[in-house]
N, C-alpha and C positions, 0 to 999 in steps of 0.2 A: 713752312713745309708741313706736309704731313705724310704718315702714312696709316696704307690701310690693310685688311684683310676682308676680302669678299667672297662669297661663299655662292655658286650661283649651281641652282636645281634645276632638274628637269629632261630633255631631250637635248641634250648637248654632247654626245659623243660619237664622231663617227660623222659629225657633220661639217669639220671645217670651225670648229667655235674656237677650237685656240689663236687656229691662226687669225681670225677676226681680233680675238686678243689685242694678238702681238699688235695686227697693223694698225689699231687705234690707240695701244696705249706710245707706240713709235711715235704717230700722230700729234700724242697730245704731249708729246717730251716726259712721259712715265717712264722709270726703272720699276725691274721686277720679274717676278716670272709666274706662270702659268702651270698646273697642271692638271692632267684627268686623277680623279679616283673616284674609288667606290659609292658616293655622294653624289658627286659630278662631274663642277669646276673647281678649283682653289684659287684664285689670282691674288699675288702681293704686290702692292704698288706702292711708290713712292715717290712725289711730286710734290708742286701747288695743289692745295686746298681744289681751288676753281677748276685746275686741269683736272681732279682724281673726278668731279662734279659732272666737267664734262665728260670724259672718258666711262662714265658708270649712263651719264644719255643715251652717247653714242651708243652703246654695246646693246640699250635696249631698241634704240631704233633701228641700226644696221646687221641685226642676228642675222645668221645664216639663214637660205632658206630651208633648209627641213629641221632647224634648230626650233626649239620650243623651252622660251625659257619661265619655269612656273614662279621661282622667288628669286629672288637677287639681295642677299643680306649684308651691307658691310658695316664691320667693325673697325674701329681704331686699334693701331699698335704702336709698339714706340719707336718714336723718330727719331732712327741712327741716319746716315748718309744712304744705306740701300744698298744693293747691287750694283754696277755699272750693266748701264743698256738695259733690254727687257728680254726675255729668253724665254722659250719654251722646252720644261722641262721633264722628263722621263714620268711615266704612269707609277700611282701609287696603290696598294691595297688598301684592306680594310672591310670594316662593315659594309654591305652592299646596300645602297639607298638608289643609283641612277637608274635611268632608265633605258630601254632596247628603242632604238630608230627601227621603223617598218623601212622593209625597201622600196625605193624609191625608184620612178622608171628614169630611163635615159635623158639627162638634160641637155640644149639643146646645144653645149659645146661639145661634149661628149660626142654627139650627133653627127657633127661637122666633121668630125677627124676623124670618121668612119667612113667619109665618103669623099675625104680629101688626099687625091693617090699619092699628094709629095708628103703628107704626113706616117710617123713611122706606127698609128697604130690603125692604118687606112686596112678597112675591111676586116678587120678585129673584132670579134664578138662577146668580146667581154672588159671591153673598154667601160670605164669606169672614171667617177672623181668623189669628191668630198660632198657633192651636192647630188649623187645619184647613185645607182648600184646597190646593188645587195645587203642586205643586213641582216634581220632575223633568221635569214632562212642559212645564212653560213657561221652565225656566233654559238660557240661552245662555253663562253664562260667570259665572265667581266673582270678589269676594266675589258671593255672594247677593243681590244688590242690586236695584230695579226697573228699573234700564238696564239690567242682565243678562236681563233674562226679555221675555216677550213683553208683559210689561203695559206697556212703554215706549212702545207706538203707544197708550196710554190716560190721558193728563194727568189726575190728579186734581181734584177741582171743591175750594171752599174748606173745603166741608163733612170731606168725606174727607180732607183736607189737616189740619187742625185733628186728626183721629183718631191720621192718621200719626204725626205730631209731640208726641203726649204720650206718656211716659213709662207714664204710670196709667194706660193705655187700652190693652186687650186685642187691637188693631189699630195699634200702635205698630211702625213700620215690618215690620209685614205688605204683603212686595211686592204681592200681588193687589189688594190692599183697591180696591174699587170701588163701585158704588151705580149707578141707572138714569139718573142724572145725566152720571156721566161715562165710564161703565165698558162692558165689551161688552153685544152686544145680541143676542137670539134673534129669529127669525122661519123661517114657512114658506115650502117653495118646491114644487111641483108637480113630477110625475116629469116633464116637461118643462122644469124647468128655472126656470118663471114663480112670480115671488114673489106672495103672499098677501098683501094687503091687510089690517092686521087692523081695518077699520071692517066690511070684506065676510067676516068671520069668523062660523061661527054660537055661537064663546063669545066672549070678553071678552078673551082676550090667546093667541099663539100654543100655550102649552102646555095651555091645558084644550082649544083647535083641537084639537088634536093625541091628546088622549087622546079625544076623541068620534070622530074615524077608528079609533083603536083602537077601540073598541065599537063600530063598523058593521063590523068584521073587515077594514081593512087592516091594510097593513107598512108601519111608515116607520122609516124613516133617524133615527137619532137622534146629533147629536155628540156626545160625552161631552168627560171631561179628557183622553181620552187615547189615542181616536180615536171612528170611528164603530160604533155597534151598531145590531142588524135588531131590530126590536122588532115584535109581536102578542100580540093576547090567548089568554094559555096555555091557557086552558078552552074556545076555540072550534077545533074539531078541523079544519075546512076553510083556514081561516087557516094550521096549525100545516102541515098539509100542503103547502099552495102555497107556503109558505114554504121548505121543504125543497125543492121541487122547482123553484124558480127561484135558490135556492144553490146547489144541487147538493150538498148534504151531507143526504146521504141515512138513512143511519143514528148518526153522531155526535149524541151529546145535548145538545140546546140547555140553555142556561143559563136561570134563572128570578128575576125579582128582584120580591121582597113589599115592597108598603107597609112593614110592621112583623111582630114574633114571633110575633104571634095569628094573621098571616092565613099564615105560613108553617107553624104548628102544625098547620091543620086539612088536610094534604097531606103532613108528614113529621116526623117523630119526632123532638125535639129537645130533648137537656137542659142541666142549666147550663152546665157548660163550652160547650155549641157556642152557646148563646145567647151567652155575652159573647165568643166568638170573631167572629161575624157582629157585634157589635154595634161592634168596635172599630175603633180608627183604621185598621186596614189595610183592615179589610171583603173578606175574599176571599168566590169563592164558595165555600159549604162541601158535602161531598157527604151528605146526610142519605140515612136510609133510611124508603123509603115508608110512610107509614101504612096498615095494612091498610084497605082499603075506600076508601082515597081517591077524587077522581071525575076527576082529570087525563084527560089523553088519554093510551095509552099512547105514541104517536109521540114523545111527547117526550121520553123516553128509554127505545129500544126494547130490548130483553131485560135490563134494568137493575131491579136492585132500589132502585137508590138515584136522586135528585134533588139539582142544583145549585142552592142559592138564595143569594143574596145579598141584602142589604139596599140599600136607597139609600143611595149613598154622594157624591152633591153635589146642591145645593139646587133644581138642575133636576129630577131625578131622585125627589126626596122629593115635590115641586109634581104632577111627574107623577101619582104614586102616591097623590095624598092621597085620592080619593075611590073607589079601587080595593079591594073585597074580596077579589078573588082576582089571582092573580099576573100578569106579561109575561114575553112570553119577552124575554129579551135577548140576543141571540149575536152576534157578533163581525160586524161590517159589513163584510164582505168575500166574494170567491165560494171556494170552498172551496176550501183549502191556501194562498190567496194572504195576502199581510198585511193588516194591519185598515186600513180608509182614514182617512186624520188631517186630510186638505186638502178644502174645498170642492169646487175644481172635478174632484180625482180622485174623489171621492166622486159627483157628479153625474153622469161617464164610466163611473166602475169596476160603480159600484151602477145604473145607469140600467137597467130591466125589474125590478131584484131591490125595490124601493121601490115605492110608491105617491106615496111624500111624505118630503120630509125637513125636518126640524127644526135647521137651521141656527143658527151662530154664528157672530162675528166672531174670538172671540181665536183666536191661532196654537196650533195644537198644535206645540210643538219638538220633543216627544220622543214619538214611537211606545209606548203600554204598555196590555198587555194584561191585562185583569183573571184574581187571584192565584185559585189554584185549591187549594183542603187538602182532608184529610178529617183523621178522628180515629181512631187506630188506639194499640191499647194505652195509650188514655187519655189522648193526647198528638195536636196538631196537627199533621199531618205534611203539608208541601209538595209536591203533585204540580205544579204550575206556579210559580213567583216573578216577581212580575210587581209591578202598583201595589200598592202600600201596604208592599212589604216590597223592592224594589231601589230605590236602589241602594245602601241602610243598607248602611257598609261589616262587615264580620265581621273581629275581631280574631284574629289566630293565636295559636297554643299557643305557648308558652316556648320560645324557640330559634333564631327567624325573625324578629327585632328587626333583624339589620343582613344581610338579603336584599337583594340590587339587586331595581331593577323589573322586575321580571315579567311578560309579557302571554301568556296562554293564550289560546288561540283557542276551544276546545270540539269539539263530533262535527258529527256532520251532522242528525239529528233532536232535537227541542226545545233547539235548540240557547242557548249563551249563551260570552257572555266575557268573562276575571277579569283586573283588574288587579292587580298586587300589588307592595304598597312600602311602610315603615315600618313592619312590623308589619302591617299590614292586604290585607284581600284583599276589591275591589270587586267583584262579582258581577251582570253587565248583567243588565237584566230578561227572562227570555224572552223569544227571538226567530225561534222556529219551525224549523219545516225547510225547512233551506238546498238541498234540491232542487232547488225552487220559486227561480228566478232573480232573482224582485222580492222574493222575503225573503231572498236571500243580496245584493242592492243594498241596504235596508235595514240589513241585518247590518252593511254597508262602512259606510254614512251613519252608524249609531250608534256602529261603533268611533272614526270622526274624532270626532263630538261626545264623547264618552267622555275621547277623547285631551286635547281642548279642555278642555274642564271641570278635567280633575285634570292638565292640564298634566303628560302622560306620556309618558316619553321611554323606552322598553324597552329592557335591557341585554342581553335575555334572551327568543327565542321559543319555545312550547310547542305542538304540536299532536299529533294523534294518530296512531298505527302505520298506522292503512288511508293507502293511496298514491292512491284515490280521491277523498276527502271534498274538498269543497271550502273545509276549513277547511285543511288540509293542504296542498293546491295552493298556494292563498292563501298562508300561512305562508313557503312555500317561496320565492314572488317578493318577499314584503317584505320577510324577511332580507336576500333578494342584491341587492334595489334599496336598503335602507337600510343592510346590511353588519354586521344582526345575525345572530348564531347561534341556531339551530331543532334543537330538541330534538325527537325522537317518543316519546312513550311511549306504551307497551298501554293497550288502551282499561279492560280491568279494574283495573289496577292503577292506574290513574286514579279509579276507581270508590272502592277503599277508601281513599285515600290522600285522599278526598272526605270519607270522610265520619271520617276520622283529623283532620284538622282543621276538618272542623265541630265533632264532638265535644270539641274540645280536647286532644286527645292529642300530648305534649310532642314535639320534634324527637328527642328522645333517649331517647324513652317506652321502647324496643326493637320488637321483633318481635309481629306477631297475626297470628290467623287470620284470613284476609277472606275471606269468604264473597259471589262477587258472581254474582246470576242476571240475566239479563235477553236480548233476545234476538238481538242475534249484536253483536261485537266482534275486529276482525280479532288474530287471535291470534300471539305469536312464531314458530309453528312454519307460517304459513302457513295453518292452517284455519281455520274463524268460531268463536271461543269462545261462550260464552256460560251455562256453568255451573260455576265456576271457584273452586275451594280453593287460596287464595294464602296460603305463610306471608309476611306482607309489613313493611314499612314504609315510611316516608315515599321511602327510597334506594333501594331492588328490593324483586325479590319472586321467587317461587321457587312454579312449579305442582305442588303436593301432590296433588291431586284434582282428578275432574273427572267431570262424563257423561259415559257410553261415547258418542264420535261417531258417529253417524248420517248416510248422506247427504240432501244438501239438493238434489233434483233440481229445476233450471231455476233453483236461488239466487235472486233476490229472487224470482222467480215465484213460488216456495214458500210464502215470505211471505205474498202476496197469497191465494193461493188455499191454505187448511188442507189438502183432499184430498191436495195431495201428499206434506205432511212425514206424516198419517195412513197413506201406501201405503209409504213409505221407512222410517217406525218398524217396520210387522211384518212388512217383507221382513229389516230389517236383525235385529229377533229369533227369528223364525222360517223364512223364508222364503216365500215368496210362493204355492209349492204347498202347504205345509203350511196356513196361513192358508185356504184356499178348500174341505182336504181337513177339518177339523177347525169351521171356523165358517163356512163358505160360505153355512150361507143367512139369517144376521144381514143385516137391511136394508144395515146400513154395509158390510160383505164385499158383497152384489151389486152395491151402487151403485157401488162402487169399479169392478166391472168394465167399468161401462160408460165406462169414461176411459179416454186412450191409455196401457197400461199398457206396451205393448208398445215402446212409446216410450221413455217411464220406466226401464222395464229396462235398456234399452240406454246410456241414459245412465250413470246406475247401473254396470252394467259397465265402460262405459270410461272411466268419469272425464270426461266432458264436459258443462261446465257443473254441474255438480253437487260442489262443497265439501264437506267433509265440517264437520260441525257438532256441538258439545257443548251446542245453547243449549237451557235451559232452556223459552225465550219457545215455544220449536219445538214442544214438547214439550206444551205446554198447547193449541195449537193442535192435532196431533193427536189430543187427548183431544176435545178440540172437536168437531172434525168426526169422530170415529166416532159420536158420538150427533149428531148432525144438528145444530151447532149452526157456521155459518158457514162451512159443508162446502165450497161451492163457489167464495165470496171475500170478505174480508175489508173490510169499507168502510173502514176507519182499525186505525191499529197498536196492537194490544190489545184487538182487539174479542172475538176469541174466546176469550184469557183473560178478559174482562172477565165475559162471558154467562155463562163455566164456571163459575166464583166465583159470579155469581149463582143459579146450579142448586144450590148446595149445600144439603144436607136439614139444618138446624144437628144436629136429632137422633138423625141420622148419623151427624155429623161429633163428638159427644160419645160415642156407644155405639159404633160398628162399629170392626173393626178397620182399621186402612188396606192400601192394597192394599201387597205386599212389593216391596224393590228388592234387588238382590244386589248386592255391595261386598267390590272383590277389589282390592287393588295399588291403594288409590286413587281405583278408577274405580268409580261409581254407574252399575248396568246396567241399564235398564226390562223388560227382560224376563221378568219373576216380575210384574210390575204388569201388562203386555200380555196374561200368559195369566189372570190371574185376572179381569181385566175383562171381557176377552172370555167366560171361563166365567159371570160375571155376568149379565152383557147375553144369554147363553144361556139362564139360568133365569129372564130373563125381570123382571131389576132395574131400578128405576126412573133417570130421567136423576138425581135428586136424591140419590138413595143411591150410583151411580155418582160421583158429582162430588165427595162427602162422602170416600169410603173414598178417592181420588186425593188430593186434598187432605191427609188423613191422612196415606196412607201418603208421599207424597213429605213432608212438614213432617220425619215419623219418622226417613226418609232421609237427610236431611240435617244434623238434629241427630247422628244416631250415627257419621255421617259427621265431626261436627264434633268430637266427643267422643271418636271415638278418633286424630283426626291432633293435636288439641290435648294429648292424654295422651303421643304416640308425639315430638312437635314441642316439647314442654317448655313449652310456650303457653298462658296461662288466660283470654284475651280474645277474642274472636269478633266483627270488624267486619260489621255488612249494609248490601249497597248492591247497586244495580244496579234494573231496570224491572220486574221481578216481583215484589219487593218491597212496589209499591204494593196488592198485595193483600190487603187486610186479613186474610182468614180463613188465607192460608198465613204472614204476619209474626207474627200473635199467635200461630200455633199453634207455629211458630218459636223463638220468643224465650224461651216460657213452657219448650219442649223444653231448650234451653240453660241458662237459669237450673236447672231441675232438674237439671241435668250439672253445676253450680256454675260455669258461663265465665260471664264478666263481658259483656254485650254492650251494644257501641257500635253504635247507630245515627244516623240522618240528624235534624238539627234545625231547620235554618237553611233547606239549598239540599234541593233535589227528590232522590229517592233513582235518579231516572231518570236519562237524560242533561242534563237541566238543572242540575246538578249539578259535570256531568265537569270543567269548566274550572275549578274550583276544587282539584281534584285533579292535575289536571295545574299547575296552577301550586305548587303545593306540592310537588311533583315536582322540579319545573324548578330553583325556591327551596333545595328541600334539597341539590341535587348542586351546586348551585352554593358553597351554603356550607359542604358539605363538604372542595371542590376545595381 
């Protein structure tokens, strides 16, 4: 006989892992019992030796699916007789060590009894099990328990009671578990505010109301788990329009969510990888690329080859869609830049002119989360946003970073997030926007208390970034001296690799790499905006080997906004501004240039006023931008005009032509051999697609030889990539493929966004390793 005490960490709560438990230790003829606390699992067992052997197999072959178990320890105890039978027993406190489950979309039983009219939770929208449903966005406090969440205002009825309480029931202590008995309830409310009768309804229950306004072309308000989204019908182009123009997001592309694969198929190209990406528990939207000939509007995603769709991913949402062949739009219930709305009556306030109608619920949204954003890039699912279904699953760190005090990174200032870090692990908050916007830097504060709450985090240790602007930084700076912790700054690129150094697992002690980080400006050691930056680095410093030649950046963030200026600053700063007018002056883009205050610009230029000088890459794609006419005069969101330039690429181009050249002296990458050949291009009269192709080329070329010879000169065979340009598929695979032909080993982004969503987990590993060096 023996027994034992096993101790199992991880994503185990809230997913059904007990009752796995129970059925395998029944299974293997184990006594014992099970329970949750503030660590994880506890299971005590008492059997055969061979059976306890098996039963610790099974548990790791048959875990739940959204269970994630990272250790599994057992000890010996001593062998009395045991318990009779195996039980599962009542939640314990304690130190806080588990982890939060992200929600999960609708699984596919779940699904079934939604649309099954003899069953009793048929056409229910908030049907639920152990294996799907809500999580972060309704837990108030650990264990995971239903007094922790917001289902505590929902007493269960006897029926759901009886579910909770069995072992063999696949809604055994599933906090949500609810029914039309006892559980929340949906209804409409008029853009004035006046609820909906549903006798004076012309369907049968709120949610087919609601999708027959969608087919007469309004907008309504729709709750989600995880706030509100503006929803219309994608194929009606007057809708999509007025829709835009009462958000005020004018050219950002709305998101699109299909019934199912078939109706997503007949709109955007999709193969099996991205089908079982859409189809799984996280459900982000994924970025597909257009079907030729498709019949969308183009409004809805304007200079864009690609579409976001998502699938339904809760039982409201699937109800909605059931009798829809073609898509909704679905975008973020909020007026643009602001946060998504999660409360009734701000939703009634914040949304009132931007609705028609909203689709209301009772449960509490806790936690603000915004739907997860990927695309597929070199074959792999790459995170441009983290949001539901992937935060706030904690990320285990590489070998090294086991006994780090806790760690709290704040992040940058756009897409922003922040990491907790302790025991090995590194929590990573869901996307939470740019902190410009004052009501998403109060959100920001309200999530990091809940945060704090939850994992019971006490910081030993503060990280924020080198700019003395952000208001993560400011922030940082008054909690240390109000709480009388110490704040660390570190560079925002070396942030960047140090990101995606432990995402990829790369040991505390792995040594030195190349990091390779683009993106478009980061306040640099030396005082000007980086943003195209050859670090030999690791987790401890790092050391600028390369970089683009800087350029100035007249009117700094104005530049940003508006393309034409970093386009009049790139071929003043390689040519000169007389030569430029004497040589291509009468190219559309040279005259148009003239008609802007150039004379201004100069001058600034000249004396250094307001104008930075700048290495960013991000800059540089915008100038390319606007010399061919593409967001020449401003910019509606950050990356619009890299994003359009990618979209001009001729592929046929971009596989036969040559790229245009850069020169690389002491380090520095020059655009100047690119500037003259384009413009001799766009002279003979080259199209925007073969222009965007050979740019694309030739900087991918640039940068690989770049990489290939500081790695040969640096003793270095690895090449980390991070940073916002990045997320462009056709310069990463052109990228990565250039590298591996140079034989470096390249680490890329997995887990967190290769953007600034990202940074705060770099920075806490940062913060982690100097400490544990100390």
């Amino acid at each position: 006989m023996s027994a034992e005490k096993i101790r199992v960490r991880g994503l185990v709560q809230g997913v059904g892992f007990r009752p796995t438990v129970w059925r395998i230790a029944n299974e293997c003829g184990l006594s014992g019992y099970v329970y949750n606390d503030s660590e994880g699992v506890l299971i005590r067992i008492w059997g055969q030796r061979s059976a306890c052997d098996r039963f610790c197999h099974q548990l790791l072959e048959e875990s739940p699916p959204l269970a994630r178990i990272d250790s599994l320890e057992r000890e010996p105890s001593a062998t009395d007789n045991g318990p009779a039978g195996f039980t599962i027993t009542e939640s314990r406190g304690g130190e806080i060590r588990t982890g939060i489950v992200p929600d999960a979309a609708t699984c596919p039983a779940c699904r079934s009894e939604i649309f099954d009219p003899v069953d009793r939770r048929y056409r229910y929208p908030f049907t639920n099990c152990t294996h799907c449903g809500p999580r972060l966005t309704i837990v108030e406090g650990i264990p995971y328990d239903r007094k922790n969440t917001s289902m505590r205002h929902f007493p269960m009825c006897p029926a759901c009671e009886v579910e909770y309480a069995d072992p063999a029931n696949r809604r055994f202590h599933a906090q949500p578990n609810a029914c039309p008995v006892c559980g929340p309830a949906v209804w409409i409310e008029t853009y004035d505010g006046q609820k909906i009768e549903v006798a004076s309804m012309e369907r049968s229950d709120p949610i087919e109301a609601v999708s027959q306004r969608l087919e007469n072309g309004e907008i309504v308000a729709i709750k989600g788990v995880g706030g509100f989204h503006l929803a219309c019908d994608a194929t009606n182009g007057a809708a999509v329009a007025r829709l835009r123009q009462r958000k005020g997001r004018f050219h950002k592309p709305f998101a699109l969510m299909a019934r199912d694969i078939t109706v997503i198929r007949k709109y955007a190209l999709v193969d099996e990888d991205e089908s079982g990406a859409l189809g799984s528990p996280a459900a982000p939207i994924l970025l597909l690329d257009r079907r030729p000939g498709m019949t969308l509007p183009e409004a809805l995603a304007p200079g864009q080859s690609t579409l976001g769709f998502m699938l339904p991913y809760t039982p409201l949402h699937h109800l909605l869609l059931a009798g829809w062949e073609v898509p909704l739009v679905m975008t973020s219930g909020n007026l643009s830049d602001e946060p998504q709305c999660t409360d009734n009556a701000d939703a009634a306030s914040r949304l009132h002119g931007l609705a028609d109608a909203y689709l209301q619920h009772n449960r509490p949204i806790v936690n603000r989360v915004d739907d997860s954003v990927a695309r597929f890039m070199n074959g792999k699912p790459r995170l441009l946003r983290r949001a539901r279904g992937y935060a706030p699953s904690p990320i285990v760190l590489p070998a090294g970073f086991k006994n780090a005090p806790p760690v709290l990174a704040l992040g940058g200032e756009l897409k922003s997030t922040f990491c907790l870090l302790q025991d090995g692990q590194a929590v990573v908050s869901q996307h939470l926007g740019d902190l410009e916007d004052l009501l998403t830097f109060r959100d920001y504060e309200k999530t990091l208390d809940l945060y704090r709450h939850l994992f019971d985090f006490r910081p030993e240790s503060l990280v924020a970034d080198l700019h003395p602007g952000y208001r993560t930084t400011r922030f940082g700076r008054q909690y240390g001296e109000r709480e009388s912790i110490p704040l660390q700054q570190v560079q925002h690129h070396h942030a960047h690799i140090a990101s995606v150094l432990a995402d990829y697992g790369w040991p505390l002690d792995g040594g030195q790499v190349l990091g390779i980080a683009l993106d478009g400006s980061g306040y640099g050691d030396d005082g000007t905006v980086w943003g195209g930056e050859f670090l030999i680095a690791d987790y401890l410093d790092y050391r600028r080997a390369g970089f683009f030649k800087p350029v100035p950046l007249p009117g700094g963030t104005k530049a940003i906004e508006q393309p034409w200026r970093s386009a009049f600053a790139q071929l003043c700063s390689s040519f000169g501004w007389d030569k430029c007018l004497q040589e291509w002056g009468r190219l559309e883009a040279i005259l148009d240039l003239q008609t802007r205050p150039l004379t201004v610009l100069q001058g600034m230029m000249e004396k250094g006023v307001n104008t930075p000088l700048t290495s960013s890459c991000g800059r540089m794609f915008d100038a390319v931008a606007a010399i061919l006419n593409i967001c020449r005069e401003e910019a509606g969101y950050e990356g619009q005009a890299a994003i359009e330039l990618e979209t001009l690429v001729d592929a046929a181009e971009m596989a036969q032509s040559g790229g245009y050249p850069f020169e690389s002296t002491t380090g520095m990458l020059d655009a100047t051999p690119m500037w003259q050949a384009l413009l001799e291009d766009l002279t003979q009269g080259a199209s925007q697609g073969k222009v965007a192709a050979r740019f694309h080329r030739g900087l991918a070329d640039a940068v690989v030889a770049m990489a290939a010879s500081l790695a040969l000169e640096e003793g270095v065979s690895t090449v980390a990539l991070s940073g916002g340009v990045f997320q462009n598929r056709t310069l990463f695979e052109a990228v990565v493929a250039g590298l591996k032909r140079a034989d470096l080993q390249v680490l890329s982004h997995r887990q967190v966004p290769t953007n600034d969503g990202g940074l705060s987990l770099g920075q806490a590993v940062i913060g982690a390793a100097r400490h544990i060096k100390r």
